[in-house]
N, CA, C and O atoms as CSV, one atom per row, in Angstrom:
chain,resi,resn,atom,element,x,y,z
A,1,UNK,N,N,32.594,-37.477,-93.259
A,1,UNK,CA,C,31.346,-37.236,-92.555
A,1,UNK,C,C,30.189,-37.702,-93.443
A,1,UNK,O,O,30.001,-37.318,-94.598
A,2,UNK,N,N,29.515,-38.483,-92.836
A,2,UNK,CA,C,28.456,-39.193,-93.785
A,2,UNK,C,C,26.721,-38.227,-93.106
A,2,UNK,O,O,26.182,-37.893,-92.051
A,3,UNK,N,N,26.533,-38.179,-94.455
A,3,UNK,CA,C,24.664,-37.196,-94.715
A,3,UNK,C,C,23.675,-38.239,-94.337
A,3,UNK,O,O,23.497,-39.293,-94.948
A,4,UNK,N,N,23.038,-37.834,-93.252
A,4,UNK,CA,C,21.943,-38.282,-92.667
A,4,UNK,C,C,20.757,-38.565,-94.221
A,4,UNK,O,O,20.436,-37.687,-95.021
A,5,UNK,N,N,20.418,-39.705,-94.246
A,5,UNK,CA,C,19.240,-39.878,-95.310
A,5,UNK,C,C,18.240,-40.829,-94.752
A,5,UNK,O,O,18.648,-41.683,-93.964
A,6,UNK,N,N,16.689,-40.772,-95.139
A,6,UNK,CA,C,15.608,-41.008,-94.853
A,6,UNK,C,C,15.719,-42.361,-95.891
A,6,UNK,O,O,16.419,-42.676,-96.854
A,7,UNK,N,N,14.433,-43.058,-94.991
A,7,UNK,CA,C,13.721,-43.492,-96.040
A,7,UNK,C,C,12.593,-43.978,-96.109
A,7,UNK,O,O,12.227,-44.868,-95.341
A,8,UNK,N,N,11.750,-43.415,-97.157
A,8,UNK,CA,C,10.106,-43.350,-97.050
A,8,UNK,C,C,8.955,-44.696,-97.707
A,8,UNK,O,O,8.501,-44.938,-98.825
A,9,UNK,N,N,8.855,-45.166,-96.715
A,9,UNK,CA,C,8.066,-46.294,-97.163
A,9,UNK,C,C,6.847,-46.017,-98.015
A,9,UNK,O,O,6.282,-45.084,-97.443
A,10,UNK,N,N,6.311,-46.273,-98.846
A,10,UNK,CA,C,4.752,-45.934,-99.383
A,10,UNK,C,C,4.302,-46.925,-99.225
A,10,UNK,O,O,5.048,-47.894,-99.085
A,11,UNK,N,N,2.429,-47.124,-99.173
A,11,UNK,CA,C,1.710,-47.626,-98.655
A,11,UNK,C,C,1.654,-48.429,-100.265
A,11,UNK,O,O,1.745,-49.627,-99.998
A,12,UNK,N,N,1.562,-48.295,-101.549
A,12,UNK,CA,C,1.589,-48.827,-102.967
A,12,UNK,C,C,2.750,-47.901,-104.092
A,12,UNK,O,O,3.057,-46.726,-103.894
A,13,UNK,N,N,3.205,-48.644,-105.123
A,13,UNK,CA,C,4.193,-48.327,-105.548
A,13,UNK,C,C,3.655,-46.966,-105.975
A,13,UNK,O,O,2.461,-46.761,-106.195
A,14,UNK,N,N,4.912,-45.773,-106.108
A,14,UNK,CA,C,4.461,-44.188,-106.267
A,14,UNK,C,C,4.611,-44.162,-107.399
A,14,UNK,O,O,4.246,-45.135,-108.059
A,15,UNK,N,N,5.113,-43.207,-107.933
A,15,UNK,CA,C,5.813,-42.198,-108.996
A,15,UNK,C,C,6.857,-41.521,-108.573
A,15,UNK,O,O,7.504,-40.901,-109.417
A,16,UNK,N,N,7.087,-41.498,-107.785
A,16,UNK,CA,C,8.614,-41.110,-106.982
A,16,UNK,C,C,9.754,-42.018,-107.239
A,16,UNK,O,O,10.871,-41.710,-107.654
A,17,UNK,N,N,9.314,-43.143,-106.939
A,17,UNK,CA,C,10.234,-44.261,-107.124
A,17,UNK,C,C,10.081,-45.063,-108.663
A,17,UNK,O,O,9.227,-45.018,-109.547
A,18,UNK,N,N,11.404,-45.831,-108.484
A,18,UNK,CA,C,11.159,-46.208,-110.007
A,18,UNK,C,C,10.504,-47.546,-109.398
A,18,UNK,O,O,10.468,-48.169,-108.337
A,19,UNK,N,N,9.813,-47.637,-111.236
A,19,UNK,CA,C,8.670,-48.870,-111.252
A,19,UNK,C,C,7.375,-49.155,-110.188
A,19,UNK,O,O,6.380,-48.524,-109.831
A,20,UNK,N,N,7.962,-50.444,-109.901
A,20,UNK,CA,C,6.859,-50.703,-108.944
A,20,UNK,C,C,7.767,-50.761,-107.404
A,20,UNK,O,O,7.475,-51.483,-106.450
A,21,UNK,N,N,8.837,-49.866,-107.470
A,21,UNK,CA,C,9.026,-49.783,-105.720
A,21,UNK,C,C,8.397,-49.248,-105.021
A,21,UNK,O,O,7.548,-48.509,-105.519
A,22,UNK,N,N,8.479,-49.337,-103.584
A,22,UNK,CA,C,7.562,-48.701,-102.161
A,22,UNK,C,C,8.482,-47.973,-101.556
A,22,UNK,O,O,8.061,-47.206,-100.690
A,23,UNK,N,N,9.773,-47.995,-101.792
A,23,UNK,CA,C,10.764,-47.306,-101.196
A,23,UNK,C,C,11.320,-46.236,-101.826
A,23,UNK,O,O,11.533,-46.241,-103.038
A,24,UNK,N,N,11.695,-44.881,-100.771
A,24,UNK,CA,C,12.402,-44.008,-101.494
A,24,UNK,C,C,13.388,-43.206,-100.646
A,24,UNK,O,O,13.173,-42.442,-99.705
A,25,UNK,N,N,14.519,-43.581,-101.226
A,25,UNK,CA,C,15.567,-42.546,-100.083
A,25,UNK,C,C,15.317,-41.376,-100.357
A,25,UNK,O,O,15.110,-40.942,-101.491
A,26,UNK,N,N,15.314,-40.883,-99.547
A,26,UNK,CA,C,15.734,-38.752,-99.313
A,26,UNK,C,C,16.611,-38.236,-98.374
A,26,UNK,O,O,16.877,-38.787,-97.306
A,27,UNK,N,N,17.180,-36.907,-98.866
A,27,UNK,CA,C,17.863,-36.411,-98.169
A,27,UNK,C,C,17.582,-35.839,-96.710
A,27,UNK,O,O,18.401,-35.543,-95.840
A,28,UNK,N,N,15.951,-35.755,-96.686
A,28,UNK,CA,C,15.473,-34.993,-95.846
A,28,UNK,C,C,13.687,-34.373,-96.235
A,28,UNK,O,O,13.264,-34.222,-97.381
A,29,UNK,N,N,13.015,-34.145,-95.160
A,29,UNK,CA,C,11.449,-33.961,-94.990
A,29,UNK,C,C,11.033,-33.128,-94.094
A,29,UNK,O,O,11.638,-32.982,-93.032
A,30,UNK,N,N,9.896,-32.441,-94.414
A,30,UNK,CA,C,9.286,-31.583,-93.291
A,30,UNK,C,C,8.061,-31.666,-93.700
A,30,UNK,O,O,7.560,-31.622,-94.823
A,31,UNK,N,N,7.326,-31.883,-91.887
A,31,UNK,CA,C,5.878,-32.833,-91.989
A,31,UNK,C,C,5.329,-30.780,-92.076
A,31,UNK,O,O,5.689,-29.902,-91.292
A,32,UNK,N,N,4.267,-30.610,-93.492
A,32,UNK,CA,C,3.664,-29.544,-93.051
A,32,UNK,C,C,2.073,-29.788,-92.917
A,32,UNK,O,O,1.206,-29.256,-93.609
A,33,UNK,N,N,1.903,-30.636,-91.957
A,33,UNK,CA,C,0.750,-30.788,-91.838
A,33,UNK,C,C,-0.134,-31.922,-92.194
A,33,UNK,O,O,-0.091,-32.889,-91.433
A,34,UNK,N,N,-0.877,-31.973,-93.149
A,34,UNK,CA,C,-1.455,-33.054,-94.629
A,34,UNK,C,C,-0.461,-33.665,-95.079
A,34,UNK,O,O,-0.591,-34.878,-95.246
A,35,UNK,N,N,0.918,-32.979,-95.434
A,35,UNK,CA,C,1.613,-33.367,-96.712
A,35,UNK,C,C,3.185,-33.301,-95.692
A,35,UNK,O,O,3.508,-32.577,-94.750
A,36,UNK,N,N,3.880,-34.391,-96.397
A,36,UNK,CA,C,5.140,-34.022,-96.235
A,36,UNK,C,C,5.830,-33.156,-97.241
A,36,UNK,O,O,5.129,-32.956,-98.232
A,37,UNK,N,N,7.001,-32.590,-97.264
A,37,UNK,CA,C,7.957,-32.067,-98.345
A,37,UNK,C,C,9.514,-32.770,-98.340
A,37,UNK,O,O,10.434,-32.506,-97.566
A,38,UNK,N,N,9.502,-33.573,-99.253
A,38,UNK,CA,C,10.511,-34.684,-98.786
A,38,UNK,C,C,12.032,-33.970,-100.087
A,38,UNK,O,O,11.738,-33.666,-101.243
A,39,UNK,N,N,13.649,-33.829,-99.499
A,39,UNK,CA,C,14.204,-33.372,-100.568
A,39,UNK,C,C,14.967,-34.848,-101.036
A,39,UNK,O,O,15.541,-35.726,-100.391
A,40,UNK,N,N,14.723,-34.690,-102.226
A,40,UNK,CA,C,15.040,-36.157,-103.021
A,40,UNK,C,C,16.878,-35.419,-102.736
A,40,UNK,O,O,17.519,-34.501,-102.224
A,41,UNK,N,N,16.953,-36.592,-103.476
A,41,UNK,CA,C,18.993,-36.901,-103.522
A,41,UNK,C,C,19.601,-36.259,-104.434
A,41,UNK,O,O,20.831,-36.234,-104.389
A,42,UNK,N,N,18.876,-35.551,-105.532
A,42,UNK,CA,C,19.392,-34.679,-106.358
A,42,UNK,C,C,18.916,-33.678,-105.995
A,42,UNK,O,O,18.871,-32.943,-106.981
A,43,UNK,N,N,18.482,-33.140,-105.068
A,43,UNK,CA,C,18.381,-32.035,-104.784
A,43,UNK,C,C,16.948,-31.702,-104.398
A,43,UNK,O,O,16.616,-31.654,-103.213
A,44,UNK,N,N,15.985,-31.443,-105.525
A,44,UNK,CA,C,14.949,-31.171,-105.699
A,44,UNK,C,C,14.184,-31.637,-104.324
A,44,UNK,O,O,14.510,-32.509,-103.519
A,45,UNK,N,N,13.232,-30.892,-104.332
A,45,UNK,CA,C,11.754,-31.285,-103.672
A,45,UNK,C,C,10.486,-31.785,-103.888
A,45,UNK,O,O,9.949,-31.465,-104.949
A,46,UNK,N,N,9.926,-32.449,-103.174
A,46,UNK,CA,C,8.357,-33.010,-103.709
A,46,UNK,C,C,7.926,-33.062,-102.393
A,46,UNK,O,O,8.492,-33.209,-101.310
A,47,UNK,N,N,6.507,-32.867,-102.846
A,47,UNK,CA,C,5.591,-32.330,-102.005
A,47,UNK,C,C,4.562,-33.820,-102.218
A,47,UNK,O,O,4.329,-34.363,-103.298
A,48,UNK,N,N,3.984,-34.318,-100.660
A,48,UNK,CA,C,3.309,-35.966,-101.143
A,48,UNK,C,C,2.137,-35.851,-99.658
A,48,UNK,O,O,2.478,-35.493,-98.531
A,49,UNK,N,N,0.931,-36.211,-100.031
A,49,UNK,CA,C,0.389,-36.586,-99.090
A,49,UNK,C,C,0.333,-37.345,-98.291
A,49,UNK,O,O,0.621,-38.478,-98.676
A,50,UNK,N,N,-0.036,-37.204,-96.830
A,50,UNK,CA,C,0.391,-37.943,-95.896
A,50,UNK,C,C,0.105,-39.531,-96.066
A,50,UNK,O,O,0.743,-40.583,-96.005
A,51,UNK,N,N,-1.423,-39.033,-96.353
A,51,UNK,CA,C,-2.368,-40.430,-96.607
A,51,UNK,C,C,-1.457,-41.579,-97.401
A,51,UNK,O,O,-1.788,-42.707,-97.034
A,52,UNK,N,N,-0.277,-41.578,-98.502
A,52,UNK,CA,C,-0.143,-42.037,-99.508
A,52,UNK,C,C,1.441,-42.523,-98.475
A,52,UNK,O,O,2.155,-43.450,-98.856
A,53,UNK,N,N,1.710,-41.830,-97.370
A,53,UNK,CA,C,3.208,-42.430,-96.424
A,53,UNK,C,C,2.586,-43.420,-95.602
A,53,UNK,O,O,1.543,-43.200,-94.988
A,54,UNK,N,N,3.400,-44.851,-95.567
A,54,UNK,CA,C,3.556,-45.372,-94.658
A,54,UNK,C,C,4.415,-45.224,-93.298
A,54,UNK,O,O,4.001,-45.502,-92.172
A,55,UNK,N,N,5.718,-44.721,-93.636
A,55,UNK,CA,C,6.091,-44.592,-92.405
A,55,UNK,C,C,7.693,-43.999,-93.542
A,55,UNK,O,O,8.150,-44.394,-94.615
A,56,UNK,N,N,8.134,-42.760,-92.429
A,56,UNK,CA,C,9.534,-42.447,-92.683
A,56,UNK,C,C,10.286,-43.029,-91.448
A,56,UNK,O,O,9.894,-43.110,-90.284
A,57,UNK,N,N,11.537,-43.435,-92.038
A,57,UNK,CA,C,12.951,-44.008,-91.013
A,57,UNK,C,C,14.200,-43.682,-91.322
A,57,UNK,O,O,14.643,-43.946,-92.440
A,58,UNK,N,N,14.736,-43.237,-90.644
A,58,UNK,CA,C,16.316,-43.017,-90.617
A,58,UNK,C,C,17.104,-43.901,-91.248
A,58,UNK,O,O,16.827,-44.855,-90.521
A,59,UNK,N,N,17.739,-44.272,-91.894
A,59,UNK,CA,C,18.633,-45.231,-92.562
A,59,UNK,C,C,20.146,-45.461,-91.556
A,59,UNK,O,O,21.031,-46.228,-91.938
């Protein structure tokens, strides 16, 4: 059974991702409003403003 994973475009390279990528897989997100809460692949969570997403997609 294969885990549903995201993946979050940014509008300029983050700090989420390494270097200068725009892309970032996750396990999963919840829009609260302003900010998403996106859970990275090791587990953890981060919290990112909307302004700074281009667009999330299903992989």
């Amino acid at each position: 059974m294969s885990e549903e994973r995201f993946t979050v475009t940014f509008a300029e390279p983050n700090h989420l991702t390494d270097g200068d990528e725009t892309e970032l897989t996750v396990r999963g997100y919840d829009d609260l409003g302003s900010m998403y809460s996106l859970e990275l692949v090791n587990g953890s969570t981060r919290s990112i403003g909307k302004q700074l997403v281009e667009e999330i997609s299903a992989e």
